[in-house]
C-alpha atoms as an extended CHARMM CRD file, in Angstrom:
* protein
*
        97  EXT
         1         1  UNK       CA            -64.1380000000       -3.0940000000       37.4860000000  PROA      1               0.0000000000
         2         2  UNK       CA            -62.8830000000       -6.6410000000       36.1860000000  PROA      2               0.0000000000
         3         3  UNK       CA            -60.5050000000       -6.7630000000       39.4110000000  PROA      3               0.0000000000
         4         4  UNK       CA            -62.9930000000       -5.2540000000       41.7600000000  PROA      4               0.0000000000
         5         5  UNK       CA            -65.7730000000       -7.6600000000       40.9200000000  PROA      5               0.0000000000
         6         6  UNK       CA            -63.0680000000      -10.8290000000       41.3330000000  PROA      6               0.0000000000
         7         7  UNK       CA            -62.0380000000      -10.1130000000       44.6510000000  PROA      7               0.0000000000
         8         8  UNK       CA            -58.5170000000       -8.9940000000       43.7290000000  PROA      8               0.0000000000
         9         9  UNK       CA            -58.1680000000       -5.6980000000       44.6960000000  PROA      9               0.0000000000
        10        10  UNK       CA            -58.6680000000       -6.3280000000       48.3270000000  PROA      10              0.0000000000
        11        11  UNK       CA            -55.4300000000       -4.1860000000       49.3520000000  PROA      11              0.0000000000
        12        12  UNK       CA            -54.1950000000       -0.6830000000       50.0630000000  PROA      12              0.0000000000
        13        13  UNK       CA            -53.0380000000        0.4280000000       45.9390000000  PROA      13              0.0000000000
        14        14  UNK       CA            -52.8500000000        3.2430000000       43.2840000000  PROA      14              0.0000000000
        15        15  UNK       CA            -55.5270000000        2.4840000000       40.7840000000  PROA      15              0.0000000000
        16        16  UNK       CA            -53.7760000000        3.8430000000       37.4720000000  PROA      16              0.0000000000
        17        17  UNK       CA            -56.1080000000        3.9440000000       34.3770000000  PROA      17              0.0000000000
        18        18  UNK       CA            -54.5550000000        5.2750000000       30.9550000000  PROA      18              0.0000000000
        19        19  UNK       CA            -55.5460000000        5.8260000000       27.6000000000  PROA      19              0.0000000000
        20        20  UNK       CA            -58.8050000000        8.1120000000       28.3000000000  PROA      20              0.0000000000
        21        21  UNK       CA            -57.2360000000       11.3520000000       27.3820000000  PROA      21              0.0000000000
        22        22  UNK       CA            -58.6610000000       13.3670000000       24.0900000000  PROA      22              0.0000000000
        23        23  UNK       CA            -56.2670000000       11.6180000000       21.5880000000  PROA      23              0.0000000000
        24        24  UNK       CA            -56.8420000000        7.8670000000       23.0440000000  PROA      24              0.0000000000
        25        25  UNK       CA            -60.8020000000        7.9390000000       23.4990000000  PROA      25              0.0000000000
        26        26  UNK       CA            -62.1140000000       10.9880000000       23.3790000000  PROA      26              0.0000000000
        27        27  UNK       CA            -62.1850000000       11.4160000000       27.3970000000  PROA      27              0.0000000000
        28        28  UNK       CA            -64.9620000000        9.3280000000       28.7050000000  PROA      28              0.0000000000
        29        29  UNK       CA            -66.2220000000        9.8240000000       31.8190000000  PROA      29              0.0000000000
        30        30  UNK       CA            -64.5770000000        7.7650000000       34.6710000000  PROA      30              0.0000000000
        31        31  UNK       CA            -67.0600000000        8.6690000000       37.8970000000  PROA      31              0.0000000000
        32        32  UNK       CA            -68.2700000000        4.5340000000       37.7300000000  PROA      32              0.0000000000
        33        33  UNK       CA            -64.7370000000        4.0500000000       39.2060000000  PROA      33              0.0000000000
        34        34  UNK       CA            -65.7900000000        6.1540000000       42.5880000000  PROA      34              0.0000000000
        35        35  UNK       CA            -67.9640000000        3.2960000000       44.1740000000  PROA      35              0.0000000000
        36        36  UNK       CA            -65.7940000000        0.5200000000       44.1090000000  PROA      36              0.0000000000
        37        37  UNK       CA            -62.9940000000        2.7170000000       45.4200000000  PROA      37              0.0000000000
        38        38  UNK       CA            -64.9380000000        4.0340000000       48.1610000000  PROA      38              0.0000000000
        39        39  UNK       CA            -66.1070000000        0.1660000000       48.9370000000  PROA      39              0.0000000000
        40        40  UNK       CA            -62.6560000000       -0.7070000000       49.5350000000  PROA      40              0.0000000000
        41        41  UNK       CA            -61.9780000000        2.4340000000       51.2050000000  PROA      41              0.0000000000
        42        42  UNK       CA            -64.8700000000        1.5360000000       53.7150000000  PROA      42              0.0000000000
        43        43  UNK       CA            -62.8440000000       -2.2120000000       54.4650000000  PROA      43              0.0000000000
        44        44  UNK       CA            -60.0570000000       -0.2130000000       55.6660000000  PROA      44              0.0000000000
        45        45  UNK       CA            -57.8850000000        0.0240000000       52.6700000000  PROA      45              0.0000000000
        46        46  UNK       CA            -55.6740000000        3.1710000000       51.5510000000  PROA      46              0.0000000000
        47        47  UNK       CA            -57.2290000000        3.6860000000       47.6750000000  PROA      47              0.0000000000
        48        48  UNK       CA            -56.1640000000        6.3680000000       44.8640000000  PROA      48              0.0000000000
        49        49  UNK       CA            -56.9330000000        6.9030000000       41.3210000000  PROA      49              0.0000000000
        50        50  UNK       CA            -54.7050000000        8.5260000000       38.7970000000  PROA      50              0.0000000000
        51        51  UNK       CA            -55.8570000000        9.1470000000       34.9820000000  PROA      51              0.0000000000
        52        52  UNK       CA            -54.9480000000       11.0720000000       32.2590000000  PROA      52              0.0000000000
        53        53  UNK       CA            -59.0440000000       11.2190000000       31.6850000000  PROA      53              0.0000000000
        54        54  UNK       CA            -61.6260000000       13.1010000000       33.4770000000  PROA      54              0.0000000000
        55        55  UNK       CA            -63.9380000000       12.6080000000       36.1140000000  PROA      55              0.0000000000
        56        56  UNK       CA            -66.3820000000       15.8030000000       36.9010000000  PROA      56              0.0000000000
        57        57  UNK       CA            -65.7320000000       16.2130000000       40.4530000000  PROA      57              0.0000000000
        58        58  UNK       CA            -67.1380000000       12.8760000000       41.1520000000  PROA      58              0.0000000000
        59        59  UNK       CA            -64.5370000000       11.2810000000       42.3850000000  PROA      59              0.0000000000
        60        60  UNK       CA            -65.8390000000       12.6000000000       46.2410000000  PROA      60              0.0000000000
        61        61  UNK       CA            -63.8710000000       11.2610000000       49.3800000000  PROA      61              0.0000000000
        62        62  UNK       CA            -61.4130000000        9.2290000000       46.8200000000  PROA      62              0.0000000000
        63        63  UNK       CA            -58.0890000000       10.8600000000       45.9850000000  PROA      63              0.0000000000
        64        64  UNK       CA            -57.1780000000       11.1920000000       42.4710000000  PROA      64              0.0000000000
        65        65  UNK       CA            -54.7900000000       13.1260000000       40.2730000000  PROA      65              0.0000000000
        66        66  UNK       CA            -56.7330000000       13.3610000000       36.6810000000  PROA      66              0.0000000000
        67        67  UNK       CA            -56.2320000000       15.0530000000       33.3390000000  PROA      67              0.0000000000
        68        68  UNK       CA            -52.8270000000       14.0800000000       34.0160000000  PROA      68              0.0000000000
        69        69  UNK       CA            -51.0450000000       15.6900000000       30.8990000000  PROA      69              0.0000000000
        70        70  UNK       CA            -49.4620000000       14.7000000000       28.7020000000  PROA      70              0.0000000000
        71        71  UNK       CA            -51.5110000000       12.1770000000       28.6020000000  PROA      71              0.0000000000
        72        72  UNK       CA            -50.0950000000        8.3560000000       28.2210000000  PROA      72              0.0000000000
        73        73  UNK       CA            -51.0830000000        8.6840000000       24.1840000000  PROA      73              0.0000000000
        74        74  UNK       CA            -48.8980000000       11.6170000000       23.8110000000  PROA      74              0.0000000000
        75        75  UNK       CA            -45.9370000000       10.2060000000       25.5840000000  PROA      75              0.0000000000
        76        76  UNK       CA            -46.7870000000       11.0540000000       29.2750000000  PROA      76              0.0000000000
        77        77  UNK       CA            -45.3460000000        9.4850000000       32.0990000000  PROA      77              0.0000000000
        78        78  UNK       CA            -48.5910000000        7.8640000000       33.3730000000  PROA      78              0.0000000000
        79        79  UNK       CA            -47.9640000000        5.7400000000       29.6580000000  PROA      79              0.0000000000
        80        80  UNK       CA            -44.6660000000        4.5850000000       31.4900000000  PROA      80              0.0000000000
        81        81  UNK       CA            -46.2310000000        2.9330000000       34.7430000000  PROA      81              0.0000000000
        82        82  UNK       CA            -45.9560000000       -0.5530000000       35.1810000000  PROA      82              0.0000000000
        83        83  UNK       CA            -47.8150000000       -2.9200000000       38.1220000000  PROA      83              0.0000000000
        84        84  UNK       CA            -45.6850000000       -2.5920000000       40.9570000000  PROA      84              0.0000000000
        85        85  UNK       CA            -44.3130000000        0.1320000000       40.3990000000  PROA      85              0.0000000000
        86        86  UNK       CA            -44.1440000000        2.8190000000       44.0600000000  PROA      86              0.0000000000
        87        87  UNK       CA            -46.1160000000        6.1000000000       43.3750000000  PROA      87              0.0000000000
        88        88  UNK       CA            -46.3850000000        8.4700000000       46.3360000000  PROA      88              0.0000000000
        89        89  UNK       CA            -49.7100000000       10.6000000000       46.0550000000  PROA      89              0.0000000000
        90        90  UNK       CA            -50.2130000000       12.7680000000       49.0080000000  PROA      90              0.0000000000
        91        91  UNK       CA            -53.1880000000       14.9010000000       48.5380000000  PROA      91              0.0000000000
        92        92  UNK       CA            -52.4530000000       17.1340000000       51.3350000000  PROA      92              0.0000000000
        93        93  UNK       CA            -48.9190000000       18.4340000000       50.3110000000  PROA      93              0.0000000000
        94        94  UNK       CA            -49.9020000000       18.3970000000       46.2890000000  PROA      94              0.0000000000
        95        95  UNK       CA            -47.2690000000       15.3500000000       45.8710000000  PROA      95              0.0000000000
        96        96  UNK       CA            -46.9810000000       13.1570000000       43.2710000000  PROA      96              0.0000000000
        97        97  UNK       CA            -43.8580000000       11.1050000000       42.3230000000  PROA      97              0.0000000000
C-alpha cells in the first residue's frame, strides 16, 4: 500500500506478498490489496498478486495465485522470491513458474 500510495508502482508487475500463511500471522485477510491493483489495472498496466495468505474471493477482475503452500514460513518457494525476479502467471492455462 506503501508503494501504491508513493507513486512507485506505476508499471506492469507481480505483486508478491509473503508471510500471511497460518504459521507467519495467522492468515489475515488481504482483499484491501484488490483496489489499488485494479487502479493500476484501469491506467493500462498488466497487475497480479501472489500470496501464501488468503483473500475470500475478493480479489475480482485481479489475477492471483493464493494459499500458495507451503507457505514462505514453512520453506515455500514464494519465501525464495526476490525483486526482479521473472514469474510467468497465466491464469488462462493454470501456469505458474
Amino acid at each position: 500500500m506503501e508503494a501504491f500510495h508513493a507513486g512507485e508502482l506505476e508499471r506492469n508487475f507481480i505483486a508478491v506478498v509473503r508471510n500471511q500463511g497460518p504459521r507467519a500471522n495467522g492468515m489475515p485477510e488481504l482483499h484491501k490489496l484488490t483496489p489499488p491493483l485494479g487502479v493500476l489495472q484501469s491506467r493500462g498496466f498488466n497487475v497480479a498478486l501472489l500470496t501464501d495468505g488468503r483473500m475470500s474471493g475478493a480479489s475480482g477482475k485481479i489475477p492471483a495465485a493464493i494459499h500458495l503452500t507451503p507457505e514462505s514460513r514453512a520453506g515455500g518457494m514464494i519465501g525464495r522470491i526476490h525483486n526482479g525476479d521473472e514469474i510467468l502467471l497465466d491464469a488462462r492455462q493454470g501456469v505458474l513458474t
